[in-house]
C-alpha positions in Angstrom: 0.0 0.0 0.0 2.7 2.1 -0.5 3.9 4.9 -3.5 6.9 3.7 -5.4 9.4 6.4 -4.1 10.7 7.4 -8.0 7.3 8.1 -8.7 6.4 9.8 -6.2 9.0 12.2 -5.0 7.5 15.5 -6.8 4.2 15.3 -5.9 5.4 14.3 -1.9 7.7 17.8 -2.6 4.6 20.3 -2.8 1.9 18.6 -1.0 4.0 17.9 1.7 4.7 21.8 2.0 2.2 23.6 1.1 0.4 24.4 4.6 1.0 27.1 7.2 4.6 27.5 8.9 4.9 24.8 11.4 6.4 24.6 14.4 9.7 22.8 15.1 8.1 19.9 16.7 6.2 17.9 14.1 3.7 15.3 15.5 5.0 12.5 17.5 2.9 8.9 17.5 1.6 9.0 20.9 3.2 5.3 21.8 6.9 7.3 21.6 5.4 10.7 23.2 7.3 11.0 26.3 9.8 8.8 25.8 13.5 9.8 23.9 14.0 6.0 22.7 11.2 3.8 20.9 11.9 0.3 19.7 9.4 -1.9 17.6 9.6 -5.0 16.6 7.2 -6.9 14.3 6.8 -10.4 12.2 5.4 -11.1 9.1 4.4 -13.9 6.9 2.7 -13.4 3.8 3.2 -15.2 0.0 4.1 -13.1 -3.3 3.2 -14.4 -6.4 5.6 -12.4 -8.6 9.0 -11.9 -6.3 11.0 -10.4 -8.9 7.7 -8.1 -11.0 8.5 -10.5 -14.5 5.8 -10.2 -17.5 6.0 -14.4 -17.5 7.6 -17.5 -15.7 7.2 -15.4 -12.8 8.5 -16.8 -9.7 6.6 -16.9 -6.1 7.3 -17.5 -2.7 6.7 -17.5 0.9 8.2 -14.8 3.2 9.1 -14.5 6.5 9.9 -10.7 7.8 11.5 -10.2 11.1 11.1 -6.3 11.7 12.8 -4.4 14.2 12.8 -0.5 14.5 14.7 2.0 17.0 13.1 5.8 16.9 14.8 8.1 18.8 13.3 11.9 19.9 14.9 14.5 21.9 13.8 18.3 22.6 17.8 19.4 22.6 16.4 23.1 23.2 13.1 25.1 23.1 13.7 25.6 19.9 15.4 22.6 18.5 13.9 19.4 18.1 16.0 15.7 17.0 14.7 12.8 15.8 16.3 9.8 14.1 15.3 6.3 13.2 17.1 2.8 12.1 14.7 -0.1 10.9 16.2 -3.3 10.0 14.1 -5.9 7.7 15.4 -9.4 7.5 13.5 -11.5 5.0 13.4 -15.4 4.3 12.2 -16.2 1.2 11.0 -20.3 1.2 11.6 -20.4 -3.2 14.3 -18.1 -4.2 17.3 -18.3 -6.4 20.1 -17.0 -5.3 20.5 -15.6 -1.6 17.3 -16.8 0.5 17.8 -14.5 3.3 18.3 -11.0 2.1 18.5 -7.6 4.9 17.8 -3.9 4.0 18.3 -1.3 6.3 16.2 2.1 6.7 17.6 5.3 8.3 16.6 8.7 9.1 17.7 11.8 10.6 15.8 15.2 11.1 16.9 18.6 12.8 14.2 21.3 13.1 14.7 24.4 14.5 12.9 27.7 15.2 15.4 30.8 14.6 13.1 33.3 15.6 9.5 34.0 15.9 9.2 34.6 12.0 11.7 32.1 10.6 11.9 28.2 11.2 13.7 25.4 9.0 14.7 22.1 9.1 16.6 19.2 7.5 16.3 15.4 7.5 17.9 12.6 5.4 17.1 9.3 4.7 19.0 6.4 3.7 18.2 2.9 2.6 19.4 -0.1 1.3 16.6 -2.2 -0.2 16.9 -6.1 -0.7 13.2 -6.6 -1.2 11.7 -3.9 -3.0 8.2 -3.1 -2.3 6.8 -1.5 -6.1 8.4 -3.2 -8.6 9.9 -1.9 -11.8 8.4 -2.5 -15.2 10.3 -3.9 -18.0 13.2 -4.4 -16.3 12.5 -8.0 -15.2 12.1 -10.3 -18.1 12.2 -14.5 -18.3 16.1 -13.9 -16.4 14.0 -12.9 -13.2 16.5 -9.8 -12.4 16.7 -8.2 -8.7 15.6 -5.0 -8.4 17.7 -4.8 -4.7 19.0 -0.5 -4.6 20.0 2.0 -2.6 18.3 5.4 -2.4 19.4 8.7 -0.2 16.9 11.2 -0.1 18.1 14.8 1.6 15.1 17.3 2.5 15.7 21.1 3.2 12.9 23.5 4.1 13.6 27.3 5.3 9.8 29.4 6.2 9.9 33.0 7.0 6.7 34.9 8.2 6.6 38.0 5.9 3.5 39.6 7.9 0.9 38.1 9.5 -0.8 36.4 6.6 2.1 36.0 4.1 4.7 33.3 4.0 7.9 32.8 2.1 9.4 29.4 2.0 12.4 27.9 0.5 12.7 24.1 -0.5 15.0 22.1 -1.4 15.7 18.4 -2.6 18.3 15.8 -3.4 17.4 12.3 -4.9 20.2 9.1 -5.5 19.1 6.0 -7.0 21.8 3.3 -7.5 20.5 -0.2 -8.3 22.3 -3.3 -7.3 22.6 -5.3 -10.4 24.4 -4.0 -13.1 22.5 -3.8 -16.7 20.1 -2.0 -14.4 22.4 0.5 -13.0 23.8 0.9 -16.5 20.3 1.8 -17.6 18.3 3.7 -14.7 21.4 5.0 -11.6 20.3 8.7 -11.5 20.4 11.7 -9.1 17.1 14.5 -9.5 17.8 18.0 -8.1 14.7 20.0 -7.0 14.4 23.5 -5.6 11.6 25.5 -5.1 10.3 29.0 -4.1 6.6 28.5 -2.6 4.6 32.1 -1.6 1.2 31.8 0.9 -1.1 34.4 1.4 -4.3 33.8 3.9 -7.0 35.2 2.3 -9.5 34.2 5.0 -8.9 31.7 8.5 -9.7 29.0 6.4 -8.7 29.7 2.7 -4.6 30.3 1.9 -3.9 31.2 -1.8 0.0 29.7 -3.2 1.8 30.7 -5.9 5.5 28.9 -6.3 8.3 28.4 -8.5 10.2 24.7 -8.8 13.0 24.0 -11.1 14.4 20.4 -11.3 17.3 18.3 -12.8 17.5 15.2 -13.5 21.4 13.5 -13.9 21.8 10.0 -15.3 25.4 8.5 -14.5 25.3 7.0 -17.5 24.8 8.4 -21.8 24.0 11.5 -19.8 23.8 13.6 -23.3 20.7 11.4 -24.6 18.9 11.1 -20.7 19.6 13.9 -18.9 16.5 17.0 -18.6 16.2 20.1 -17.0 12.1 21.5 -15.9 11.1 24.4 -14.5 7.2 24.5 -13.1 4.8 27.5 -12.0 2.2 26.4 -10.6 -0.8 28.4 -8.7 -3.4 26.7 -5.8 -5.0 27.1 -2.8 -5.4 25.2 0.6 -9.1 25.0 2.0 -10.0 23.5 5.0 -13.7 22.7 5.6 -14.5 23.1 9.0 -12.3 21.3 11.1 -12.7 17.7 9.2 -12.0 18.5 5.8 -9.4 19.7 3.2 -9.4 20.7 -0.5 -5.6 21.5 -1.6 -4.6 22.1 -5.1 -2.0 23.1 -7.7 -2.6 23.4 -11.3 0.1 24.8 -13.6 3.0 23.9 -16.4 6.2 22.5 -16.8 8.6 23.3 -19.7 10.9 19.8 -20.3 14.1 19.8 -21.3 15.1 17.2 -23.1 18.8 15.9 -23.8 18.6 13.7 -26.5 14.8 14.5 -27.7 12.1 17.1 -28.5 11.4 19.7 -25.5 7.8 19.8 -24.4 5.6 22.4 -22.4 3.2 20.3 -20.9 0.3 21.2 -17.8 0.7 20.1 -14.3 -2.0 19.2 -11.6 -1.9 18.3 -8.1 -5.5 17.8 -6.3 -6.5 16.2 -3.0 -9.3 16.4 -0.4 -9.2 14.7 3.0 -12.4 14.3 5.6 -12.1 13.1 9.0 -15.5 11.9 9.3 -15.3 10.5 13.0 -12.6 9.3 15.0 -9.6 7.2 13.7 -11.5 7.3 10.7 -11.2 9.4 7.5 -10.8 8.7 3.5 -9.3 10.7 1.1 -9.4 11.0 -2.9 -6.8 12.7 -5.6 -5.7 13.3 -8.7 -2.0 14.1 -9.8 -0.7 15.0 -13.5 3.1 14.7 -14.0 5.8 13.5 -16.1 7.5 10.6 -15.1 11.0 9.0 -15.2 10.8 5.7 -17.4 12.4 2.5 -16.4 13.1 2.0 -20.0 15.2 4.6 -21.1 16.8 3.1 -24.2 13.1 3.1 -26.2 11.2 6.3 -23.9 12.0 9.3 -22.5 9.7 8.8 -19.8 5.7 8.9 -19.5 2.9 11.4 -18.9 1.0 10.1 -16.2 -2.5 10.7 -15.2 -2.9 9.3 -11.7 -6.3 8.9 -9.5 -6.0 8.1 -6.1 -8.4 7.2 -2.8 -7.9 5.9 1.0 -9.8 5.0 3.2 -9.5 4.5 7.2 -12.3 3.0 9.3 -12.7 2.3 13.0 -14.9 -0.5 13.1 -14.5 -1.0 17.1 -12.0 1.0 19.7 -9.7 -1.8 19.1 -10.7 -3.1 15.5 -9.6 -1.1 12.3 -9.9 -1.4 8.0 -7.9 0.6 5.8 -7.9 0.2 2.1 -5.9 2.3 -1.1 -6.7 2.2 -4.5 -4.0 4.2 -6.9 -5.1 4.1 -10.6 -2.6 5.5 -12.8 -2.9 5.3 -16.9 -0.2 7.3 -18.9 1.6 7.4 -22.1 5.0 6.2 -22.6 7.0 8.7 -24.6 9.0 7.0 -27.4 12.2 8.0 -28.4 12.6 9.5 -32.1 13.4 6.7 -34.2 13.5 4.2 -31.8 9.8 3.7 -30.9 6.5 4.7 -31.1 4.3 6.5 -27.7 2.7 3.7 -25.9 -0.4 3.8 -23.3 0.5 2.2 -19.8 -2.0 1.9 -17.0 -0.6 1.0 -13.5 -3.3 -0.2 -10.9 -2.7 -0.7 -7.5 -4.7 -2.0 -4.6 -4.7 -2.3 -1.0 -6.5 -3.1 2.2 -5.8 -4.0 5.6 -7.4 -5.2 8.8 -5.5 -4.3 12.8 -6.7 -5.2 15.7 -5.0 -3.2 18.7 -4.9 -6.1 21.4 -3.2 -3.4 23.6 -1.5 0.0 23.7 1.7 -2.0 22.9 0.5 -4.8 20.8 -1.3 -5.1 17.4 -2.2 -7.9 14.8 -2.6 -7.0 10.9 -3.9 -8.5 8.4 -3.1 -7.2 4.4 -3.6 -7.9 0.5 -2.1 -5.9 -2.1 -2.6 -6.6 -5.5 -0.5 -4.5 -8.1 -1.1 -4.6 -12.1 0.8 -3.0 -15.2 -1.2 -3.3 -18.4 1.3 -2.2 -21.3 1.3 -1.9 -25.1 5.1 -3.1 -24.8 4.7 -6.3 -23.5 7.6 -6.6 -21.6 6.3 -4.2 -19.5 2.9 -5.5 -18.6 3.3 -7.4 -14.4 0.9 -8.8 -12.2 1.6 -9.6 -8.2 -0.1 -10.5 -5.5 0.6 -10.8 -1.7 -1.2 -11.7 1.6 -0.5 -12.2 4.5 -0.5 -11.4 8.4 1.6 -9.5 11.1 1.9 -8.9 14.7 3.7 -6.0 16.4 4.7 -5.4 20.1 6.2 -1.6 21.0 8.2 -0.8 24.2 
C-alpha cells in the first residue's frame, strides 16, 4: 500500500509543504510521546506471487519478515527538536534463487529548528538499502528474473519565513540518488534528481490560503548523460481550504517546460489535487488526482511517461480496538518514445490495497493485508501482475 518512491517524490515535494509554517516539533505517535528511545519490533508472513515483477515465468514464494525499528526523539532546546530512526528488515524467502535470506536497512535523521519567531527550517535525510523492493519496476524484469535490490538517499531542506501576518515565504530544497544493485540495471536507470523550489502563501481568510510557487528540477543520469539527462522548470498556482475542522481541499494546477537531452522539448500542464475528511474518529478517507511526467524505467526506447494518476484511501474504526484501511492508486499514462526508436505507448498501472488491525493493547497489534498490483502495457515486456497476503503482529516498548 505504498507509492513507489521514484514516482512519487514531486508530488510528496509540494503537498508535503504547502500548509501554514509549522512549528519545530512535528507530531509525535503517541506510543513514543514522552519517551526519547522507541523500539518496535514486528513479524510477518505473507506469499508473493511475482518476487522479482517479471511479465511471465514469474517466480513466487513464501516470506518471513522479522522487523525491528529504533526511533529516537529529543527536545535538545526550546527551539530545537532531533529525531532519528534505524529499521532493519530481514526476509526469508522459502523459493528463491540465489541468496534466500536478504536484509535492508532504513535510516533517518531530522533537525528542526525555530530561529526566531518569523523564521523556522529544518533538514532530514534518509538512507536505505533495499533487498526486497516493495513497487516493482516495469520492463526491467524479463524470463532472467532480475533483482531490483537498490540503494536510495533522499536529503530534504525547508527554510519558512513569516513576511507579515498572513504572508509566508518558504524555500525548499531536494536531493534524490538511485543506485541499483545489479548491473544492466544501473547501466540503464542509476540517477540523481535535483529539486528546488520558491513556494509564496497568502491567507485570504482563517480557512482559505492562496500559493503561488516556482520549482526548477534536474535530472542527472550516471550513465549516456547527453541522450537522458533534462532540465524543468514549473509554475504552478493553488489554494489550501479547509472545511470546517474535518475537511481539506488542496490544489495546484500549472506547467512545466521539459528539457530534453537527446529528444524534443515539451511544455506540458501540471495538476496536483487532493481532499481529505475526517469523518469521525480514527477514521477518514481521502481522494486525488496528480498530473506529471514521469521517469521511465526503460530509457533506451522512452524518455519517460505522462502520467494521469487517480488516487483514494480509506481509514475505518470499526471497534475501539478493530480497524480497516484500504488504497486504490489508478494510474494510466503514455510512454514517450524516443525518435526513431519507438513509437508512444499507453500504460495503465493499478494498485490495490487493504488491511485489517486489531490493537490487542497499547503496545500490541495484529494486521492483516492484501495488495494486489497490475501493469497493463502496449510493450509487453512491460505488462506485471503480483499478489501478496499475508499477516503481522507488532509489540512496541
Amino acid at each position: 500500500m505504498k507509492i513507489p518512491l521514484r514516482m512519487s517524490c514531486l508530488v510528496f515535494f509540494a503537498l508535503g509543504t504547502g500548509a501554514h509554517a509549522r512549528a519545530a516539533y512535528a507530531p509525535v505517535p503517541e506510543v513514543e510521546q514522552g519517551k526519547m528511545l522507541t523500539f518496535y519490533v514486528s513479524g510477518r508472513v505473507y506469499h508473493d506471487t511475482n518476487i522479482f515483477g517479471a511479465p511471465r515465468n514469474e517466480i513466487s514464494s513464501m516470506v518471513h519478515e522479522l522487523q525491528p525499528t529504533a526511533v529516537f526523539n529529543m527536545s535538545a532546546t526550546p527551539q530545537t527538536f532531533l529525531s532519528a530512526s534505524y529499521q532493519l528488515t530481514l526476509d526469508y524467502f522459502e523459493d528463491r534463487p540465489g541468496d534466500r535470506t536478504i536484509a535492508s536497512h532504513s535510516m533517518s535523521a531530522r533537525v528542526a529548528h525555530t530561529f526566531s519567531p518569523r523564521l523556522e527550517g529544518e533538514i532530514s535525510d534518509v538512507f536505505q538499502i533495499v533487498k526486497n523492493p516493495e513497487s516493482l519496476l516495469p520492463g526491467v524484469s524479463t524470463v532472467l528474473n532480475s533483482d531490483q535490490s537498490y540503494n536510495f538517499n533522499q536529503l530534504d531542506g525547508r527554510l519558512r519565513y513569516t513576511w507579515t501576518k498572513r504572508t509566508g515565504l518558504a524555500l525548499k530544497a531536494r536531493a534524490v540518488d538511485f543506485a541499483y544493485k545489479t548491473g544492466s540495471i544501473a547501466e540503464d536507470i542509476d540517477h540523481a534528481e535535483y529539486l528546488a523550489g520558491l513556494e509564496m502563501t497568502h491567507a485570504m481568510r482563517e480557512e482559505l490560503q492562496a500559493v503561488v510557487e516556482y520549482r526548477r528540477r534536474l535530472i542527472r543520469y550516471d550513465r549516456d548523460g547527453w541522450r537522458k539527462d533534462k532540465d524543468s522548470d514549473y509554475l504552478l498556482a493553488g489554494a489550501d481550504y479547509a472545511l470546517g475542522k474535518r475537511s481539506a481541499l488542496t490544489g495546484r494546477l500549472g506547467g512545466e517546460w521539459i528539457r530534453r537531452k537527446g529528444d524534443d522539448d515539451s511544455v506540458v500542464p501540471y495538476a496536483e489535487l487532493a481532499w481529505k475528511h475526517d469523518y469521525s474518529a480514527n477514521s477518514y478517507w481521502s481522494v486525488g488526482y496528480a498530473f506529471s511526467v514521469v521517469e521511465s524505467s526503460n530509457l533506451d526506447l522512452y524518455t519517460d511517461s505522462y502520467t494521469h494518476r487517480f488516487f483514494a484511501n480509506i481509514q475505518h474504526s470499526l471497534t475501539p480496538r478493530l480497524t480497516a484501511s484500504g488504497s486504490l492508486n489508478y494510474e494510466p499514462g503514455t510512454l514517450n518514445g524516443r525518435k526513431g526508436l519507438s513509437e508512444d505507448r499507453d500504460e495503465t498501472n493499478l494498485r490495490v490495497g487493504a488491511a485489517v488491525t486489531y490493537s490487542i493493547s497499547k503496545y500490541w497489534a495484529f494486521s492483516t493485508t492484501l495488495d494486489y498490483d497490475r501493469i497493463d502495457s502496449d510493450d509487453p515486456v512491460r505488462e506485471l501482475e503480483r499478489l501478496r497476503g499475508g499477516a503481522s503482529v507488532r509489540y512496541v516498548f
